[in-house]
C-alpha positions as semicolon CSV with decimal commas, in nm:
position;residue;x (nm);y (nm);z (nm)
1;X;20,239;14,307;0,380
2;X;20,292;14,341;0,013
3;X;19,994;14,423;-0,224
4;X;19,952;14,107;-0,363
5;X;19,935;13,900;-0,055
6;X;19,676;14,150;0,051
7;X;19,468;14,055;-0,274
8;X;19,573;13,681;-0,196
9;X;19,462;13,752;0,141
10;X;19,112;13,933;0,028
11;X;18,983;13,626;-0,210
12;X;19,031;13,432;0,110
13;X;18,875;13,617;0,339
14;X;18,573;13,670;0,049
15;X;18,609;13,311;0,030
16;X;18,585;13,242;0,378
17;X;18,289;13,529;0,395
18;X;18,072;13,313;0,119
19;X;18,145;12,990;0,280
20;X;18,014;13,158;0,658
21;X;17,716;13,266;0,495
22;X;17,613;12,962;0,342
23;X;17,706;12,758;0,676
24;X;17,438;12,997;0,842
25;X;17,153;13,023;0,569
26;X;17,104;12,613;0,654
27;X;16,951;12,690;1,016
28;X;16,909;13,050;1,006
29;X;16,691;13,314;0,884
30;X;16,864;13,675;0,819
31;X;16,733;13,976;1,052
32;X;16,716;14,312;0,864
33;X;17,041;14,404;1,025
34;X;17,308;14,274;0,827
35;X;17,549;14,028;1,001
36;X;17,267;13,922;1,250
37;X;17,072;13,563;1,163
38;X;16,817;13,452;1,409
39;X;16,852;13,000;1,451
40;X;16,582;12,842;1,338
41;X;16,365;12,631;1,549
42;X;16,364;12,279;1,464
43;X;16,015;12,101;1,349
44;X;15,780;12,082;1,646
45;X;15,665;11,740;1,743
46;X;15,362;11,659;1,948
47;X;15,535;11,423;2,241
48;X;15,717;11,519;2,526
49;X;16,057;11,318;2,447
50;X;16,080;11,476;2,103
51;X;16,005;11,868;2,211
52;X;16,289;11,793;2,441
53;X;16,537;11,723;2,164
54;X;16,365;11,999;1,969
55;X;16,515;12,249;2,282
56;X;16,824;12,081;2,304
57;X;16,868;12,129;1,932
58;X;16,772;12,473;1,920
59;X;17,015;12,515;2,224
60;X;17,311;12,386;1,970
61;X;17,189;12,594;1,712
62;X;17,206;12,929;1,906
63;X;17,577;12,850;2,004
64;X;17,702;12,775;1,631
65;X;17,496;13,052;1,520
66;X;17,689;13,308;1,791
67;X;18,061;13,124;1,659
68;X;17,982;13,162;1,285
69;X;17,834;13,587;1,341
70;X;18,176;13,600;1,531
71;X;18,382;13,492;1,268
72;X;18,171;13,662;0,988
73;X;18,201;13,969;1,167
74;X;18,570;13,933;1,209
75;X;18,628;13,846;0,826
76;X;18,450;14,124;0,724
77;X;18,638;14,331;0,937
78;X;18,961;14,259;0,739
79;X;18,795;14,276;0,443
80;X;18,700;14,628;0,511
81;X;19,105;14,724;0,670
82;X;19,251;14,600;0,308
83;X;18,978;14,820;0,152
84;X;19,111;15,111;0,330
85;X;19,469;14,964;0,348
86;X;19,509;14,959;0,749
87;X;19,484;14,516;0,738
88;X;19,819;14,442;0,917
89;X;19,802;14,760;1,165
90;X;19,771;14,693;1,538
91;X;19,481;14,811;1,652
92;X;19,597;14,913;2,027
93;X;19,951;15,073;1,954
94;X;19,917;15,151;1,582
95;X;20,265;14,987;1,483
96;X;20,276;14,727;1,192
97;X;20,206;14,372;1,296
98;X;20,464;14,163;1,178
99;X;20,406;13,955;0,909
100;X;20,511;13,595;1,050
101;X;20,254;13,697;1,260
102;X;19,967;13,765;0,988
103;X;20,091;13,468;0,804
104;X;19,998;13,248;1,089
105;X;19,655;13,404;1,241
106;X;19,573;13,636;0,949
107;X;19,298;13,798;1,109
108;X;19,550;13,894;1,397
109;X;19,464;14,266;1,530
110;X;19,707;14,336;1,765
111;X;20,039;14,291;1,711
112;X;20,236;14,054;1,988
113;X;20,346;14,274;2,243
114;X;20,013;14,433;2,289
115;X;19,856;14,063;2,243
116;X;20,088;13,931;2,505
117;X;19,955;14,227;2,741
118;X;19,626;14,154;2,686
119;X;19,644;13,776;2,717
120;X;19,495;13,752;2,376
């Protein structure tokens, strides 16, 4: 891709990276290892019907807690391969993924006929 879609590209991804973060900071507290947040649990009531919910809650939170980490982690991951200029490689075969491609699923890693092999 050409340098200024990779900048393009990089404010999104920051953008997206900010936006992630925030989305996680409502019901999550940061571990000390970056990229990992721990789901808060919801306030704990006294009666039975409402420490039920509580669970079922925290059960929710876990889930969209595991989604958001795996897109964080993937954003960051292009972030870093524009850094070093290797965004838009495939990671399996090393040929360039083409750009129709990127322009579609920009946080594509493999270009199609390794995707198509892997079912991904």
């Amino acid at each position: 891709m050409l340098e200024g879609q990779n900048k393009k590209l990089l404010e999104i991804f920051k953008e997206e990276k900010t936006k992630l973060e925030q989305e996680l900071k409502e019901f999550t507290i940061e571990s000390n290892r970056p990229g990992d947040y721990n789901a808060r649990f919801p306030s704990h009531e006294q009666d039975l019907e409402s420490n039920a919910l509580a669970v079922q809650e925290m059960e929710n939170r876990k889930a969209l807690e595991r989604e958001l980490e795996e897109r964080l982690r993937i954003v960051n991951e292009n972030i870093k391969k524009i850094d070093k200029g290797t965004y838009g490689v495939c990671e399996n075969c090393s040929t360039k993924i083409d750009e129709k491609r990127l322009k579609v699923i920009p946080t594509a890693y493999l270009c199609i006929a390794c995707a198509s092999k892997t079912g991904r």
